[in-house]
N, C-alpha and C positions, 0 to 999 in steps of 0.2 A: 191673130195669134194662131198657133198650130195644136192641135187638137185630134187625137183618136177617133173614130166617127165611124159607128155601126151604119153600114149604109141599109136599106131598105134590100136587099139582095144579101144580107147577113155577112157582107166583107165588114174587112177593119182595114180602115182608111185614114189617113192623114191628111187633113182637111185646113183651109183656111178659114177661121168664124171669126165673128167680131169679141173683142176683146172684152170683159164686163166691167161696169163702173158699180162702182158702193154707192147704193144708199145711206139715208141717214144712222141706221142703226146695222150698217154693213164695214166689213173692210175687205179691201184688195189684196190678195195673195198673191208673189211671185211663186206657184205650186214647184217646189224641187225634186221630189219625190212620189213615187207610188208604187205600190204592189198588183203583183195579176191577182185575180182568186179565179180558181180554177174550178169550183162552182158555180157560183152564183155567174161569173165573166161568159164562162164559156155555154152555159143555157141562155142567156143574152143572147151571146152571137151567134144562136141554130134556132132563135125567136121560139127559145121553149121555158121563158121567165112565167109561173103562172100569174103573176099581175100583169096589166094591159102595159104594152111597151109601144111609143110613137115613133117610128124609124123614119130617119137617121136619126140619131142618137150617141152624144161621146158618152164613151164609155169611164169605168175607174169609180169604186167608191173605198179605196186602201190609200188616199194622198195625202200631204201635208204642204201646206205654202208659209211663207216668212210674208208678215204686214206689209206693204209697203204705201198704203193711205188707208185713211182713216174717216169714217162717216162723224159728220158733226155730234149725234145722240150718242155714239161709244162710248162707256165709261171701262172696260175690261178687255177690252186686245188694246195694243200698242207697236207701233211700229218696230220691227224686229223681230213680236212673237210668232214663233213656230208655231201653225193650229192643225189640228186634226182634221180630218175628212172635209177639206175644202176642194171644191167641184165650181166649174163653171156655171150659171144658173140659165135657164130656159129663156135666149134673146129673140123675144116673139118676131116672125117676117123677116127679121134677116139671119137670123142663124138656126140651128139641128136642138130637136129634142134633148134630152140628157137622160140617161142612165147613172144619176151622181155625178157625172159630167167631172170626174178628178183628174182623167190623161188629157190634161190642157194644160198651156205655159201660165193661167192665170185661172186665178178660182174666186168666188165671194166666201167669209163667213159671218153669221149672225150673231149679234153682241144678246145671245136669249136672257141672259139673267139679267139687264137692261130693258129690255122687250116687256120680259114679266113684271119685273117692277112696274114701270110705266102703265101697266092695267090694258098692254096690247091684246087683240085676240089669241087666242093660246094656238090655232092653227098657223100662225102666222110665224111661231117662235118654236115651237113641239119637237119638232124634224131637226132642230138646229142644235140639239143640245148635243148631237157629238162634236160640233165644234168647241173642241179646248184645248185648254195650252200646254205643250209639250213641254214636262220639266228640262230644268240646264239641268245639262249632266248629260244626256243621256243625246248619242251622237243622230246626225239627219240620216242617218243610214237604216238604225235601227225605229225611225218614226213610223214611218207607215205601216209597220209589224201592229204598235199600238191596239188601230182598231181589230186586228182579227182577236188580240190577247185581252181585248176587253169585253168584245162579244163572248168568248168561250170563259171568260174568270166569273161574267154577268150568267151565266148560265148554269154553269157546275155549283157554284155558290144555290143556287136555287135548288138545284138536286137535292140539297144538304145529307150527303155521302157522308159518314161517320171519320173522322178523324182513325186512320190506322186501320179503316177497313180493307175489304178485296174489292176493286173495280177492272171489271171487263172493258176497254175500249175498242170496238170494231172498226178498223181503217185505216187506212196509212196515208192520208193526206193530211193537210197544214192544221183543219180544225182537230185531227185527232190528237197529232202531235202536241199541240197544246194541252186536250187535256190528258195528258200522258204525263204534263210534266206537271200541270197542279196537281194530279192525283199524286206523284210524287212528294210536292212541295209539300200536300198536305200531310205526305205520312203515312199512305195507301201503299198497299202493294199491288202493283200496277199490273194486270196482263193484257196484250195487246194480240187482237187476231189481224194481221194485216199481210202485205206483199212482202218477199219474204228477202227482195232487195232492199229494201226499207229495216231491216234489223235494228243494222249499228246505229242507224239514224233515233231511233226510237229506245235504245238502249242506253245511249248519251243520253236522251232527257231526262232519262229515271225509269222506263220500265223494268221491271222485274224478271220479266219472261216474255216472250213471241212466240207466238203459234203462224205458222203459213197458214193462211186462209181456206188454200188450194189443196192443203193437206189432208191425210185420211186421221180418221179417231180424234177428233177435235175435242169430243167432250171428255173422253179418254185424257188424252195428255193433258187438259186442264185440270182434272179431277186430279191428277198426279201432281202437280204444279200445289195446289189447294190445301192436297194433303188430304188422309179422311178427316171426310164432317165437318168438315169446314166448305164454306159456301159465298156467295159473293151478293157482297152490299148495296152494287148494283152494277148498272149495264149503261154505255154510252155509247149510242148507232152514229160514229160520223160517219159513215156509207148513206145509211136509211134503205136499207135492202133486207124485206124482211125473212128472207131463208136463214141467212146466218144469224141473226136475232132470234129466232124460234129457235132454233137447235141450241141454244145458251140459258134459255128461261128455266128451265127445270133446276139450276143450278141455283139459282136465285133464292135470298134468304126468306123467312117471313115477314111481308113489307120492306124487301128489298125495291129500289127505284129503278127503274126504265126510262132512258131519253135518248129518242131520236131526234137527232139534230141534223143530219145529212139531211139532202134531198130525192135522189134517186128512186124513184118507186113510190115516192109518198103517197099518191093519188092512187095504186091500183094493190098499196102493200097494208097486209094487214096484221099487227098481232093473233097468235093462236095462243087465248089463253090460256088451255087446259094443256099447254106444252107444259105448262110450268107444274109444281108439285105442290107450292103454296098459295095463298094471296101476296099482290104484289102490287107496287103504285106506279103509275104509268104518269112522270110531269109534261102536259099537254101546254105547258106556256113558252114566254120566248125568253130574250133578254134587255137589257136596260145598259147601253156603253156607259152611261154616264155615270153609273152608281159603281160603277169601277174603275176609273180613268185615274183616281188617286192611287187607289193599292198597284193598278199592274206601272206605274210611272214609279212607285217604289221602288218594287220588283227591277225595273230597266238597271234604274241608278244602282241598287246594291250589287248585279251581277248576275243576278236569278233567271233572268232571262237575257238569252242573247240573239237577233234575227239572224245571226250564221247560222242558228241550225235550222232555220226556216230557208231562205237565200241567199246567192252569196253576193256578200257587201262587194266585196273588191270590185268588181266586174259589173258594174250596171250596167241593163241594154237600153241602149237611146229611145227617144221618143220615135223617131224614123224608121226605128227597129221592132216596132212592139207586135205587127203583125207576126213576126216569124218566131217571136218567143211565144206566142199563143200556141202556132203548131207545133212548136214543141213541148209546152208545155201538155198539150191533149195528148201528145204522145207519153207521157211521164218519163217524159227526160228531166225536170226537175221537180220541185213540191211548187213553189214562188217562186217569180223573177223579179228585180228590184227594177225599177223603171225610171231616168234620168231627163227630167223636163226638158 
């Protein structure tokens, strides 16, 4: 089968691997879809992932595939379901490492709540719980949006941000946009410091106001945005760059929340607490896809969210094609591109 393949020289390649077979408690995915992310993908391919990475490597962990066999122990996928985050798995000796391994014509996924029952070892089943079934209703176009809208719903839920508060989000890429639009959903009023190309994008999902990043008197025109005495309930870094995170903490309520969720800087960036004017909570945890996969597959169906404003459906680029939507994508010529097995 054909496959995306980080080679060992940091290109992206289209590779022939051997194709994978299901185990007992596995099934075989015709993978149809996949998203770039333009984080996590593109420190991959400059071999700047901070976990240990074995190159070559396919890449892709935004895919979805339809069943098409079934391991004997399955009791929960079924021929025809659409699953989340299906990757091709690690073919010792004759095929490439895997980074999630989802830009492949064929993926496995794991029957885990099968697994667990059974009284499996839990390392063997853990990793497998983003595999799940994408509700009807909701089109193959917009599937592989899923996992970023359930890492960012599995994370802001954990913030637990006040219902109708003020939340700052720093960044104009795909994870910000999301939470631009729960903080919406939930009722916040949303201000967004981002690129200043990026507006109408970010205004469609519910922001409230946009500040350019690049601009002068940030704290200024925020504070005007705010209103007096009124102050914000918390702060969300999709950048993770902490210049512009420090210059926003002083704004912060008493035991307002701070969460960096980007990467950029994270290793040499530091909060300055005594930017700020109050005490303030800093959530140092991650998130859980799974404890969200039912609410944001609600979300798809009722309309609440749409992956056009993430990428655009009409137009996927081929598999044959994905090296050159990557440099464009580094370029920010788009947020996501939709990728067509």
């Amino acid at each position: 089968m054909k496959a995306a393949v980080i080679t060992k020289e940091y290109n992206l390649e289209i590779w022939d691997i051997p194709e994978p077979h299901p185990g007992d408690y596995e099934v075989l995915c015709k993978i149809t879809y996949g998203a770039t992310c333009a984080g996590t993908d593109l420190r991959l391919m400059q071999g700047g992932h901070p976990n240990p990475v074995s190159y070559p490597a396919v890449l892709g962990h935004e895919s979805v595939g339809r069943v098409v066999a079934v391991g004997k122990k399955v009791k929960n996928f079924k021929e025809g379901d659409l699953i989340t985050r299906v990757g091709t798995p690690v073919i010792p000796e004759t095929g490439p490492g895997v980074c999630w391994g989802g830009f492949a014509e064929y993926g496995i996924a794991k029957d885990h709540w099968e697994m667990q029952r059974n009284g499996e070892e839990r390392s063997l089943w853990d990793k497998n719980r983003v595999n799940q079934v994408v509700w009807g209703g909701i089109e193959e176009k917009d599937a592989p949006l899923i996992i970023t809208m359930r890492e960012t719903l599995s994370y802001y839920q954990r913030l637990r941000i006040p219902q109708g508060g003020n939340l700052l989000v720093i960044g104009s890429g795909a994870n910000s946009l999301a939470f631009t639009r729960y903080g919406a959903l939930y009722g916040c009023q949303v201000i967004v410091a981002g690129s200043a190309k990026r507006r109408a994008m970010f205004e469609q999902a519910g922001a409230a106001a946009y500040l350019d990043y690049k601009g002068e008197n940030l704290k200024e025109h925020l504070y005007e945005i705010l209103k007096e005495k009124e102050l914000l309930d918390g702060i969300i870094d999709g950048v993770g760059s902490s210049g512009v995170l420090n210059e926003f903490l002083g704004m912060l309520k008493e035991d307002g929340i701070v969460g960096i969720y980007g990467w950029n800087d994270r290793k040499v960036s530091g909060i300055h607490a005594f930017s700020a004017q109050r005490s303030f909570r800093v959530y140092a945890g991650g998130y859980d896809e799974e404890e969200t996969h039912e609410d944001v597959c609600a979300l798809f169906v009722s309309g609440k969210i749409d992956a056009s404003y993430w990428y655009d459906k009409q137009n996927p680029v081929a598999l044959a094609e994905i090296a050159d939507a990557y440099k464009r994508l580094k370029d920010h010529e788009a947020m996501k591109y939709l990728i067509q097995m």
